[in-house]
C-alpha positions in Angstrom: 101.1 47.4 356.9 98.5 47.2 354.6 100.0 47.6 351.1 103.3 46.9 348.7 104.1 50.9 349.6 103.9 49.6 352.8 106.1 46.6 351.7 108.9 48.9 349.9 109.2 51.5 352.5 110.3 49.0 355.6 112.6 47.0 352.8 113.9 50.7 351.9 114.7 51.1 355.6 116.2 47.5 356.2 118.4 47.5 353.1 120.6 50.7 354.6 121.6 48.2 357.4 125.1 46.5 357.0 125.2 43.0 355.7 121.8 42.5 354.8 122.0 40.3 351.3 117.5 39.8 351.2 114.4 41.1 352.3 111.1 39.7 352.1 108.1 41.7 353.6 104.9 40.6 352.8 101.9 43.1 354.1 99.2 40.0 353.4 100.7 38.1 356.1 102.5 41.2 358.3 105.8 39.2 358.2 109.3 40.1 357.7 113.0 37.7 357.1 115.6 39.4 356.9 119.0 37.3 355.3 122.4 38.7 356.2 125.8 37.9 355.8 126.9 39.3 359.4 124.9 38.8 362.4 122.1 41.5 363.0 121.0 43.0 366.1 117.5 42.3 366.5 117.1 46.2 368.2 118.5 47.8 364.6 116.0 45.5 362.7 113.2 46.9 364.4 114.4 50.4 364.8 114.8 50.1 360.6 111.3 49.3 360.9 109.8 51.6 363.1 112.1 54.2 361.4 109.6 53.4 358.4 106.7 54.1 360.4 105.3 50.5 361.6 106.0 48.4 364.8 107.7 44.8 365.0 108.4 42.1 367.2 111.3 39.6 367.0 109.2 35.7 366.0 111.4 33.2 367.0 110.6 29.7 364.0 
């Protein structure tokens, strides 16, 4: 993820998921929150963003 194309086309992907309320992707520091008002499965997050064409790992903070 290199770019805000970058940034809108994983956000495009995450925000056809059920529930989700925010999403902040930032390609300068190659993270991603995602806020929801149901519980997400981690496994749909990052098939949203592999669906976009990028990889992702679940960061626990």
């Amino acid at each position: 993820m290199t770019c805000s194309h970058c940034e809108r086309s994983i956000a495009g992907e995450l925000d056809q998921l059920s529930g989700v309320e925010a999403i902040d992707v930032s390609a300068a520091t190659g993270r991603l929150l995602v806020r929801s008002t149901v519980p997400l499965d981690d496994a749909a997050v990052i098939a949203a963003v592999e669906e976009a064409g990028y990889t992702a790992e679940r960061v626990l903070s």
